[in-house]
N, C-alpha and C positions, 0 to 999 in steps of 0.2 A: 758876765753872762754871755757879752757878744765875742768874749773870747774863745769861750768855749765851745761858741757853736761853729767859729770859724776852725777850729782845731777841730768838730767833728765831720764839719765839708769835704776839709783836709784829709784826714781818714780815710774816708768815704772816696774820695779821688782815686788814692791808693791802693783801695781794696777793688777797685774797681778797674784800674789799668793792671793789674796781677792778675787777675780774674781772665784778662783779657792776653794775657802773657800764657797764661795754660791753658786756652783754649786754642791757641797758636798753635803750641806746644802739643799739643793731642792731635792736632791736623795735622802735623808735618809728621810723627809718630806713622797714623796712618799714610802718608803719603811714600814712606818707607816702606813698609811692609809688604803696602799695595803695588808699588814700583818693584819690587823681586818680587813678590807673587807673578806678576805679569810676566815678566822675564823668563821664571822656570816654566811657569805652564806654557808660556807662547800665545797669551790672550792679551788679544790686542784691542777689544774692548775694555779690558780692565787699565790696560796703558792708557788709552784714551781720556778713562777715570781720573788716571794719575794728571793729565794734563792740564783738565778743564779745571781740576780741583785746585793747581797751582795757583792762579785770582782769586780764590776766595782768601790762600794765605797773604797774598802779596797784599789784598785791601784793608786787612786785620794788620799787617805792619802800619801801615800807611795811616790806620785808627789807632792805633798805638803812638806812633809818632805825633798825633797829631791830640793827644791826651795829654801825652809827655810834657810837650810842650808847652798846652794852656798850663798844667799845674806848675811849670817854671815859671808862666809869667806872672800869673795871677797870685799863686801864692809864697813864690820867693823862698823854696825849700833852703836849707841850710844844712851842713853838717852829713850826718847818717840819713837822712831824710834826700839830700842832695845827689847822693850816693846810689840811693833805691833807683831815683829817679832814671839818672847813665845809665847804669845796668839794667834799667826796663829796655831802654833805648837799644843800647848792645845787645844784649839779647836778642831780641825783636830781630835785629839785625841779621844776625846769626842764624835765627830759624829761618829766616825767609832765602836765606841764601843756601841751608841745606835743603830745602823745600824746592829750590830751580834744581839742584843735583838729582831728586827725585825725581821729578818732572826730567830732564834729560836724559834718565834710563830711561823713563816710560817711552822717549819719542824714539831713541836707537832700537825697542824692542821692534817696530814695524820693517826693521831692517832685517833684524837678526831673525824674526818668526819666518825669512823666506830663506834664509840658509839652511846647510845643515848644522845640527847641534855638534857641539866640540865637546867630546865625552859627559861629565858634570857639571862641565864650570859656569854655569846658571845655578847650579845646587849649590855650590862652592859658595857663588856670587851672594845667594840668598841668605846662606849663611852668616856671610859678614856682614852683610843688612843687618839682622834679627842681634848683632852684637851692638852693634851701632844704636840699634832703636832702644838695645837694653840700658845703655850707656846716658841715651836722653834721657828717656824714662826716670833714671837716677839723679841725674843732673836737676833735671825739671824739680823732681821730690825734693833734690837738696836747697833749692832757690825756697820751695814753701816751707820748708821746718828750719832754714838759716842753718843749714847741717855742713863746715865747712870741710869736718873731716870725712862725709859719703863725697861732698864734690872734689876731695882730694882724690881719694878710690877711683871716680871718676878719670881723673887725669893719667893716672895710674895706667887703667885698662885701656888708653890709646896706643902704648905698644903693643897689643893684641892684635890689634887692627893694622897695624904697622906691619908687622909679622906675618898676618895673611895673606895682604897685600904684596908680599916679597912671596911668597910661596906661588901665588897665582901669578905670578909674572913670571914667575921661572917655568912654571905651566906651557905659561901660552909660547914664550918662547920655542918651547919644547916641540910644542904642537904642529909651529908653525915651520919647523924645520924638517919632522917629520913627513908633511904632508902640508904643500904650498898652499892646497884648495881650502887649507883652513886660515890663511892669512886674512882674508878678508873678515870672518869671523873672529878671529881672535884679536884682528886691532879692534874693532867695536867693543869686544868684551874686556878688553885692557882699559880703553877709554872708561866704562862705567865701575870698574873697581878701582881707578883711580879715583873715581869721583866719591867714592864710598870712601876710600880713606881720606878723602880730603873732608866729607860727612863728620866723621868722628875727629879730625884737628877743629871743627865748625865748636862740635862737642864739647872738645874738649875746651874751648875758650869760652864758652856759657858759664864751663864748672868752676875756672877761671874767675868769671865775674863775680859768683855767689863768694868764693874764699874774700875776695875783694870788699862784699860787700858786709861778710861779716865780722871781717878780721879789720877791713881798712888798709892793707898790705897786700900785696900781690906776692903770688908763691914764689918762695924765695930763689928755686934752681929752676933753669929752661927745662921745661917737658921731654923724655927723652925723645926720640924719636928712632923708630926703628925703621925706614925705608932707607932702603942701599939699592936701590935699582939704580939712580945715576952714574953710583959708581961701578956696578954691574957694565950699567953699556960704556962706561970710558975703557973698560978691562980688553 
């Protein structure tokens, strides 16, 4: 009987640091969407949002980690159970670190709201957000249903994000050869779609950790990657 109630503690641990895994996950979500909202419209109260709102994720990792933990020490997980535990950890990790790329667009928006606009590429920008968010969104779903083939789809659609990210660089380059007065502009708008693809590689190693965790195996080929800007500027 006191076995069973230790296995229902145990449970109950894990339902409870999951719980607290997507509510992460829904913040940083919003912290996206809210960080390109702010950017196209030019409201720097909503960046502000984006900012203040970055602690409340950083303190939920930090509760996470510190979950983690206790149920490592106290109840000496094993096996698949071992397993959940890292990839609460990893994860966590991972949102909190797309969660500063948010928060970093919102703080360049008070920069960029006193330039002028450089045609679209805030609508471009917000674009690739809303891929990106879809992408969690998915990820996130595949951690709760142990779904390793949506977190492979997942992986999949980071050369999307790869791709637009080469399109918008070839933009701003564009832009700023065009007309100098948009250099200032355009390297801050380079900086924040960098950060957006780097958002969706964040992504894509959540989706990573779910195949991991329900396979035991890590996906078997490197993720492609479709960013050639490096090799763009050695040309």
């Amino acid at each position: 009987m006191q076995d069973q109630h230790i296995v229902s503690a145990f449970d109950r641990d894990l339902e409870s640091v999951q719980a607290q895994i997507m509510k992460m996950g829904g913040m940083v979500e919003d912290a996206i969407r809210l960080a390109a909202q702010s950017l196209e419209t030019r409201d720097e109260e909503l960046a502000d949002q984006v900012r203040g709102g970055d602690k409340a994720i950083d303190a939920l990792e930090e509760l996470i980690n510190e979950r983690a933990a206790r149920i490592i020490a106290l109840r000496a997980p094993t096996a698949v159970d071992l397993r959940l535990i890292l990839s609460v950890i990893k994860i966590s990790a991972s949102l909190e670190r797309i969660g500063d790329y948010a928060k970093n667009m919102a703080k360049r928006n008070s920069v960029l709201a006193q330039l002028p606009a450089v045609a679209d590429s805030a609508g471009a920008i917000r674009r690739m957000c809303k891929t990106v968010e879809s992408m969690l969104k998915d990820a996130l779903d595949s951690y709760v249903q142990r779904d390793a083939e949506l977190a492979m789809d997942v992986i999949a659609r980071d050369e999307d994000v790869d791709q637009m990210y080469n399109a918008l660089f070839r933009e701003f380059l564009t832009f700023m050869m065009e007309d100098p007065r948009n250099i200032t502009s355009c390297m801050h708008l380079h900086f924040i779609a960098k950060n957006v693809e780097r958002m969706g590689d964040l992504v894509t190693s959540i989706a990573e950790q779910v195949v991991y965790l329900v396979t035991g195996t890590h996906p078997d080929e490197d993720r492609p990657k479709a960013d050639n800007t490096s090799t763009k500027l050695k040309g």
